[in-house]
C-alpha positions, -999 to 999 in steps of 0.1 A, spaced: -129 344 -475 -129 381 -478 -97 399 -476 -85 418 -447 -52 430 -445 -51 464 -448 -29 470 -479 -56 444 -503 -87 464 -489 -75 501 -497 -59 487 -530 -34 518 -535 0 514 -545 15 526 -512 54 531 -511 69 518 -472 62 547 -453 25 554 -467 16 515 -453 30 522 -419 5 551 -416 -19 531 -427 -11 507 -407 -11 526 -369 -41 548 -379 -68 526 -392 -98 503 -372 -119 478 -390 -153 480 -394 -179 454 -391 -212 455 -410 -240 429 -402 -209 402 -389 -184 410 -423 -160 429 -423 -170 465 -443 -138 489 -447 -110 505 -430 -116 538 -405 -89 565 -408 -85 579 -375 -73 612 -384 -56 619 -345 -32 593 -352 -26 594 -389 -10 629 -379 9 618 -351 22 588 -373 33 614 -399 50 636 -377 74 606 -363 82 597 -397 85 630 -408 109 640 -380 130 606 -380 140 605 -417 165 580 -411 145 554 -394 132 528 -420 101 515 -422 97 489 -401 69 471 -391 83 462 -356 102 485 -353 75 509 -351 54 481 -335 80 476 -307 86 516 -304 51 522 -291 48 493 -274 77 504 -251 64 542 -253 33 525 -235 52 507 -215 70 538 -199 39 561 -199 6 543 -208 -14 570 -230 -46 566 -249 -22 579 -277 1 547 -279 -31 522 -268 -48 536 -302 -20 528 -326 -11 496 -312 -50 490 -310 -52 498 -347 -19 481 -356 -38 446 -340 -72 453 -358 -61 420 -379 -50 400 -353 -83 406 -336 -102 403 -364 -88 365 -374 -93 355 -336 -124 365 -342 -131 347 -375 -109 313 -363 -134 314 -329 -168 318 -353 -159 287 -377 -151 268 -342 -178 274 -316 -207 278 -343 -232 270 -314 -232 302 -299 -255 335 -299 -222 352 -307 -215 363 -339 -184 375 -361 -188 408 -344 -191 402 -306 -162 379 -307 -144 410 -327 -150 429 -297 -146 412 -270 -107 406 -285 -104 444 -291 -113 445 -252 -88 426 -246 -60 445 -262 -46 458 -236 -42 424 -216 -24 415 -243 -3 441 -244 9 437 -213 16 398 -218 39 404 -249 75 406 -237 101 418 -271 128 397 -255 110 362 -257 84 368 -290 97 378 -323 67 401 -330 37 420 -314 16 404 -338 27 369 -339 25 368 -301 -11 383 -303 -22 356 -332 -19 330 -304 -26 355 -273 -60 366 -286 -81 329 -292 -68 319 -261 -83 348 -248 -114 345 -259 -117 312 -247 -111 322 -214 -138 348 -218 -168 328 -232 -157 295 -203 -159 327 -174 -192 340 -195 -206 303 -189 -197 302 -155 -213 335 -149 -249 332 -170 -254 296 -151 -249 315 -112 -276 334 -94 -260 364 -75 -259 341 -43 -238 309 -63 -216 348 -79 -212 360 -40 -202 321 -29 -172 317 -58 -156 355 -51 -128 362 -27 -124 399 -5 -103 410 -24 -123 405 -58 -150 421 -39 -132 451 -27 -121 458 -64 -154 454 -77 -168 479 -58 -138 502 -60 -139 496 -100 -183 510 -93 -168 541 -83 -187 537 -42 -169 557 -16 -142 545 10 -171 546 38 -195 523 15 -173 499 4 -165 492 40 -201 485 49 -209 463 19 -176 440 24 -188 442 64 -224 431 47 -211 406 26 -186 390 51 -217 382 75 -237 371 49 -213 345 36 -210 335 74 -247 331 80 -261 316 45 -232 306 20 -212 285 46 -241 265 52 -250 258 18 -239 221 10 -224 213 -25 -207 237 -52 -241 243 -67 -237 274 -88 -280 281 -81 -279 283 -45 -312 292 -28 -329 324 -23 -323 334 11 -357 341 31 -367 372 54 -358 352 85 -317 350 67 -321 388 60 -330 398 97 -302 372 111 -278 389 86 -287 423 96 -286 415 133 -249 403 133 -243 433 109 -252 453 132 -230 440 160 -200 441 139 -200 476 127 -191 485 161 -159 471 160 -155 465 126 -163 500 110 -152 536 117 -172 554 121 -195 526 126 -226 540 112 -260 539 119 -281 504 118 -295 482 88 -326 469 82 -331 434 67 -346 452 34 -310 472 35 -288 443 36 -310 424 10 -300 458 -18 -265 461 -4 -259 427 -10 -278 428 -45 -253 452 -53 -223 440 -47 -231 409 -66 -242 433 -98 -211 451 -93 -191 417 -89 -210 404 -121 -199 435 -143 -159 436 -129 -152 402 -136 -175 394 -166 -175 429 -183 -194 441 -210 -179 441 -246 -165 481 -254 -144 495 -277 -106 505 -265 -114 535 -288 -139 549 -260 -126 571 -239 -132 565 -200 -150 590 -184 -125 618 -175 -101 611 -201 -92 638 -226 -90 610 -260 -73 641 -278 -46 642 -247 -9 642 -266 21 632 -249 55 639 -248 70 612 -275 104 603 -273 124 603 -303 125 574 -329 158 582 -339 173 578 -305 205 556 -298 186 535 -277 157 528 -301 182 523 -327 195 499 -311 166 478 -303 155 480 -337 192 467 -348 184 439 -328 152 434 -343 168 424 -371 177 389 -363 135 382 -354 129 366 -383 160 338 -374 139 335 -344 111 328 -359 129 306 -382 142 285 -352 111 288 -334 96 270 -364 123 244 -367 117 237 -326 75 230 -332 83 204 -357 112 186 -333 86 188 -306 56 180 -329 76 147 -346 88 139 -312 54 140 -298 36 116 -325 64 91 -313 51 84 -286 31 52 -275 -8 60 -282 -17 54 -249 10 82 -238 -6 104 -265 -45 103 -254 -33 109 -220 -14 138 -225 -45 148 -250 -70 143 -219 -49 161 -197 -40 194 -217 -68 195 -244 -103 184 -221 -84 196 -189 -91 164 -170 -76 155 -135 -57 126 -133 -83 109 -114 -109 116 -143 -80 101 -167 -86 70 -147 -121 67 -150 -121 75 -183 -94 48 -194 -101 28 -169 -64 21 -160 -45 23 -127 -32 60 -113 1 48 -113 4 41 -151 -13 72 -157 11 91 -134 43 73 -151 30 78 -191 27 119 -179 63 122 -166 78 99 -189 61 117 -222 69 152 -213 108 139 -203 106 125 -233 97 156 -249 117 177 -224 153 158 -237 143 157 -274 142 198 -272 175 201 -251 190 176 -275 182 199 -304 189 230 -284 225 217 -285 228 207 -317 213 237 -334 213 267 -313 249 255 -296 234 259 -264 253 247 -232 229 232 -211 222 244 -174 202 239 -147 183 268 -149 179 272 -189 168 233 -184 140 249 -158 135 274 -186 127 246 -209 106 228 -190 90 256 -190 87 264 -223 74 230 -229 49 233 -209 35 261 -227 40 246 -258 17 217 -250 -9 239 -237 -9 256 -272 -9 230 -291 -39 210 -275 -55 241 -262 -70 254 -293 -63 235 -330 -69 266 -346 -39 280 -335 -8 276 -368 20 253 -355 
């Protein structure tokens, strides 16, 4: 397994401060699906060196320096703080990445796209992480990224197996009417392709029986009939209301909205480190200052993460010992449930046992779970138990069995 931590691959001696540049300046780069060397971008390396240099006192800190650009993007989202928290996850993305290869090895992707396509999703992830429930950017975006990805390649499925008709059935108005906002079409043309659309899906998609994904082609007589009602609507529907549509019109209007439907929800993979059209990459902003009460302050209370994590660590194995306690009918039901994402009715025909005993192991399994993690929450943290931290648990729970059958890969 080749190294990639950032530190191994420059192989310098680098004193506290020198691997916090490092670290918040540098991108990975991939050659033929391996990872090749680190990228110095030299934009940020400055901008890294000037904090340090002008807040001697603060110490090197990983998350401190981690958590004060993540709230400097919070408060005024720049393509200055995205870059060094996109650099400062290059890892994270990169071992999603790897974990993903060595699991779905049936794919056309490679080591490369899936490095992407988590890089894409930085700022999604971003915007999950919350300081005061995770003990780290980075351990939250070792479990935020694969799950990611999984989304991604079951939407990506979804998408390569529907014709534009099956695209146009599954979207709602107000998926529509950002996907054409997101193409960059004026006010006046997005209200005549929603108008479009809306008449379409009451004339042809309606009508359609099933939940086939590859619905039908519609024919020149569905095109007229479309066009005809279009026609009427715009009247009332659209000011000004425009002049009238052809059948060949409302064939490419509709066309389009499903291409621009297809590229807002199932985007192509691109770089973070792109600029959008318009913006000024070399933009600085107005930093405030690391030294600051307030930032000292956080970082003071950053100090007690790693007894989080500690705790956090001593709470998985409660919840994983109390879990392999159960009956092993309880345990391949709550394995069917939260790791194949079946109903409770597939349960059924899969086990071929009564809805009632698959209803009672659920509830009974996670209560069980449920009172085995208050019951250590009192014990070790001293926690008095409420209503609402016990909805808060519940919770919690909840997301911990979604982890841990949702993807193996994932350390607990």
């Amino acid at each position: 397994m080749l190294a990639i931590t950032k530190f191994e691959s420059f192989k310098l001696p680098m004193r506290p401060r020198q691997e916090i540049i490092e670290m918040f300046s540098t991108f990975a780069q991939l050659e033929t699906d391996r990872f090749s060397k680190w990228l110095t971008d030299s934009k940020l390396r400055r901008s890294i060196q000037n904090c340090l240099v002008s807040s001697a006192e603060v110490p090197a800190s990983e998350k401190f320096w981690a958590l004060y650009w993540h709230k400097n993007w919070r408060n005024s989202p720049s393509s200055l703080a995205g870059m060094h928290l996109s650099a400062y996850l290059q890892e994270s993305c990169y071992w999603a990445a790897y974990k993903t290869v060595a699991r779905f090895t049936n794919t056309q992707y490679g080591l490369a796209d899936y490095f992407q396509l988590a890089i894409a999703e930085v700022k999604t992830i971003l915007e999950g992480f919350n300081p005061d429930r995770s003990s780290s950017l980075k351990t939250y975006a070792s479990i935020a990224f694969p799950s990611r990805i999984k989304d991604i390649l079951r939407q990506r499925k979804e998408a390569d197996i529907c014709t534009n008709w099956g695209l146009l059935r599954k979207v709602s108005k107000k998926q529509v009417l950002e996907a054409l906002q997101n193409a960059g079409l004026s006010i006046s043309q997005i209200a005549q392709y929603r108008l479009a659309w809306t008449c379409f899906k009451e004339l042809y998609l309606q009508n359609q029986s099933g939940g086939s994904n590859k619905l039908p082609e519609p024919d020149r007589n569905l095109w007229s009939t479309v066009a005809n009602l279009y026609n009427i609507e715009r009247q009332s529907q659209l000011t000004p209301p425009g002049s009238e549509c052809n059948h060949q019109t409302i064939e490419q209007w509709l066309t389009k909205i499903a291409v621009c439907v297809r590229a807002y929800l199932y985007p192509p993979v691109a770089s973070l480190n792109v600029p959008k059209p318009g913006e000024d990459s070399s933009q600085e902003i107005d930093l405030p200052d690391p030294s600051s009460e307030s930032l000292m302050a956080e970082m003071i209370a950053q100090e007690d993460a790693e007894n989080r994590q500690n705790q956090l660590s001593q709470m998985n194995g409660v919840l994983q010992k109390a879990l392999l306690s159960l009956d092993t009918q309880s345990q391949e039901i709550l394995k069917l449930y939260y790791k194949q994402g079946l109903t409770q009715q597939q349960i059924i025909q899969q086990l071929q046992i009564s809805q009632p005993t698959v209803s009672r192991r659920l509830i009974k399994a996670r209560e069980s779970l449920l009172a085995t993690l208050i019951r250590w929450s009192q014990e070790t943290l001293n926690i008095s138990v409420t209503s609402n931290l016990v909805k808060d648990m519940n919770a919690a729970l909840e997301e911990w069995l979604r982890v841990r059958y949702g993807d193996s890969l994932i350390p607990l």
